[in-house]
N, C-alpha and C positions, 0 to 999 in steps of 0.2 A: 368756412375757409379750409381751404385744403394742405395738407399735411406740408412743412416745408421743417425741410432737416439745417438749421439758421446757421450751426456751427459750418455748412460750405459754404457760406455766404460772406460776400465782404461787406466791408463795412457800407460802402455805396450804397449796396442792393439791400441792406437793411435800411438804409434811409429810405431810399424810393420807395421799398415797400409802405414806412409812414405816409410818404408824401400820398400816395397812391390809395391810402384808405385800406389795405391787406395787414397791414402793426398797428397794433393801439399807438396811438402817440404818448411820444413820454407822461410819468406821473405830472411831473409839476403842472403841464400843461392844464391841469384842471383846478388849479390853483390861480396860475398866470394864464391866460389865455391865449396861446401860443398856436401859429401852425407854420408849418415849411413849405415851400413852396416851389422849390429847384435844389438841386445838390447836384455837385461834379467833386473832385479828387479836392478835398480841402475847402467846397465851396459852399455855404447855406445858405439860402435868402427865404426869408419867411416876414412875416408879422407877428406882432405883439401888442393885445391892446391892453390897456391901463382904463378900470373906470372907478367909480366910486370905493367899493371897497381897497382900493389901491391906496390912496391916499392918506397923506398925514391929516393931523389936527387941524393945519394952517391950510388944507386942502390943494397942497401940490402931490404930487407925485409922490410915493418913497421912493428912496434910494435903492433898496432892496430891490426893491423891482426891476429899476436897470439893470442892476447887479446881476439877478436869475438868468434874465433875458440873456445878459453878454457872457456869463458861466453856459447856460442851455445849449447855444448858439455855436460857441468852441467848442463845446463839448460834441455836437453832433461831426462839429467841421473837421474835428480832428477822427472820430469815426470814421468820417468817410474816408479816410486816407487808409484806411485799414486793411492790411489782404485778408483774404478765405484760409483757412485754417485747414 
C-alpha cells in the first residue's frame, strides 16, 4: 500500500478506502463479521452476519450483537460526514 497522509482525508475518503480494500476494516469487525459496502455524506450500507458463536443459550441471536452492528454503523455514517482537516 502506498503511503497516504489520512489526516487530508475526509471522513468519506477514509470510508471508501475501507470499502475499497486500501484500510483494514474496523477492529470489531473481526469479532462481528462486518463489511461496507457504499458510503455517501451520512450514508452506510453494508452486512453483517450473525452465526453460531453469536448466540445466546436459547440459541437466538444476542442483543449485543445488534447493538455493535447499529453502534459500527453510525459510527462510520457519522465519519463520513466529516471534512479533511
Amino acid at each position: 500500500m502506498k503511503f497516504m497522509d489520512l489526516d487530508q482525508l475526509s471522513g468519506l475518503e477514509l470510508v471508501q478506502l475501507i470499502i475499497d480494500g486500501k484500510l483494514p476494516p474496523t477492529n470489531i469487525s473481526q469479532i462481528i463479521p462486518m463489511k461496507f459496502s457504499y458510503a455517501d455524506n451520512g450514508i452506510i450500507r453494508g452486512t453483517a452476519i450473525a452465526n453460531q458463536q453469536h448466540q445466546n443459550p436459547s440459541g437466538s441471536v444476542h442483543g449485543g450483537f445488534s447493538a455493535t452492528v447499529i453502534d459500527t454503523f453510525r459510527s462510520e455514517e457519522h465519519t463520513s460526514e466529516l471534512q479533511s482537516h
